[in-house]
C-alpha positions in Angstrom: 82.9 55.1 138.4 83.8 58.4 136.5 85.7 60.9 138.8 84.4 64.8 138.7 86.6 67.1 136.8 87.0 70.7 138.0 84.7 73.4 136.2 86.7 76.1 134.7 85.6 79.2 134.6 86.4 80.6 131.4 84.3 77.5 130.1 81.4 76.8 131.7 79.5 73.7 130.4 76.2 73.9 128.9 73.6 71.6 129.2 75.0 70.1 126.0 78.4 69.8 127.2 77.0 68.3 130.6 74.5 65.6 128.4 77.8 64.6 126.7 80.0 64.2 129.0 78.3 60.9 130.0 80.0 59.3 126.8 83.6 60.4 126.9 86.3 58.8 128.9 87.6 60.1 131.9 90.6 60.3 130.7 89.9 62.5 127.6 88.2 64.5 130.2 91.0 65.1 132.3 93.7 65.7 129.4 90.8 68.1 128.1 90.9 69.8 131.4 94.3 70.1 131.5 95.0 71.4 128.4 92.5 74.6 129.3 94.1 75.1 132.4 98.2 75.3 131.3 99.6 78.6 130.8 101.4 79.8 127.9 104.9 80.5 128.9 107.0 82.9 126.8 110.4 83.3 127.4 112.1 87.2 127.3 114.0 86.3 124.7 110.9 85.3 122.6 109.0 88.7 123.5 111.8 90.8 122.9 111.9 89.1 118.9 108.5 90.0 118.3 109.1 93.6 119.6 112.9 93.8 117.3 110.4 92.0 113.9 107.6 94.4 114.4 109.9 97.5 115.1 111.8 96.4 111.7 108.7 96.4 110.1 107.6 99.8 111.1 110.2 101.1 109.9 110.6 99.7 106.3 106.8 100.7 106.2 107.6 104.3 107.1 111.3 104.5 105.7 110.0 105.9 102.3 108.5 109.3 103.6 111.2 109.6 106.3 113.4 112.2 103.7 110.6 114.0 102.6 109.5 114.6 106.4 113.6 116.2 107.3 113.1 118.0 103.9 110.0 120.1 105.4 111.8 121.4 108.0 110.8 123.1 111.2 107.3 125.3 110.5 108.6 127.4 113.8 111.9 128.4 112.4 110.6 128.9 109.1 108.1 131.9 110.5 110.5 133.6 112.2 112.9 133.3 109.0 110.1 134.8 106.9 109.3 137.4 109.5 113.3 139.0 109.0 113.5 138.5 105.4 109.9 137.4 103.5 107.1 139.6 105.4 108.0 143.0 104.4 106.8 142.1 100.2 104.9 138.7 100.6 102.3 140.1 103.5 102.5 139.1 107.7 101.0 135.5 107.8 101.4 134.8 103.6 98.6 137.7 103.5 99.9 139.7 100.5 99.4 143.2 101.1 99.3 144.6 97.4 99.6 142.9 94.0 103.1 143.3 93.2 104.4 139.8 94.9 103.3 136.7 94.8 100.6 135.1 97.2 102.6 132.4 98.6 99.4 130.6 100.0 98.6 129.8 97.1 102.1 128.4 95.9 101.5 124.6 94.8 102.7 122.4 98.2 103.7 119.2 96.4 106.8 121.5 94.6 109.8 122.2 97.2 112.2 122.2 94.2 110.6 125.5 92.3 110.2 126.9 95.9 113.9 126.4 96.5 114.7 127.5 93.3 112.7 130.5 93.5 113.7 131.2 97.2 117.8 130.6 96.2 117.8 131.6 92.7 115.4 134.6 93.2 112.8 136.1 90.5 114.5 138.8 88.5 114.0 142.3 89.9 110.7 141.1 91.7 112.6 139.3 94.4 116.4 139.1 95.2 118.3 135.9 95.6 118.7 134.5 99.2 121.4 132.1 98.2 124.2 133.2 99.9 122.0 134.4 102.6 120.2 130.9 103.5 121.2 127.7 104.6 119.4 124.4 103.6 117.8 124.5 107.1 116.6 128.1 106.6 115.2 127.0 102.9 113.7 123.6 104.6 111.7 125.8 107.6 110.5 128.0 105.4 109.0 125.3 103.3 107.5 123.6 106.3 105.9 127.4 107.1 104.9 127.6 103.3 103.1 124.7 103.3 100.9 125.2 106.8 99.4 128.2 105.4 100.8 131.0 107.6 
């Protein structure tokens, strides 16, 4: 005679399962059973592979932009830089209060190099030449603050 096997719950038989069940053996049953029932063990040093492989992933997927994001600089520190030295012609917040300078909200945002040239280099007698006035940094911020539109 067939012996019972225990019902687990994250499987409970159907009426198909229970009409079948008639013509299996017990013992395909029971390894059946068994099977369901054993945990999956994963050792630390298993877990902690996964995490290092998808952590190496991240950040060859990512690497890439990872310049161009230091290059932007900090938004913050680029306002107060323009406050001192860029508001007084180019406008409080980018908003240009005549027509003699240029509207820097509408400077192209995918160009840091003509903005650093411009900002370093300056534009003639319409704006003076911050080179030896700036560090990378200062150029960097004000970049990031050029680019978020005041």
């Amino acid at each position: 005679m067939a012996r019972a096997l225990p019902v687990i719950a994250s499987d409970p038989p159907t009426l198909a399962t229970r009409a079948t069940s008639g013509f299996k053996s017990a013992e395909a049953q029971s390894a059946k059973a068994e099977a369901k029932q054993s945990p999956v063990t994963i050792s630390a040093a298993e877990i902690a592979s996964a995490c290092f492989a998808c952590l190496a992933m991240t950040a060859l997927i990512f690497s890439p932009s990872l310049p161009a994001r230091a290059a932007d600089g900090d938004a913050e520190q680029g306002r107060d830089t323009y406050g001192e030295l860029c508001a007084t012609c180019h406008g409080r917040d980018m908003v240009n209060p005549g027509a003699l300078s240029f509207d820097l909200r509408k400077f192209p945002k995918d160009d840091f190099e003509r903005f650093k040239g411009s900002v370093l280099d300056g534009k003639g007698r319409a704006m003076p030449a911050w080179r030896d006035k700036l560090s990378d940094e200062d150029v960097a911020g004000l970049w990031a603050y050029v680019r978020s539109g005041g």
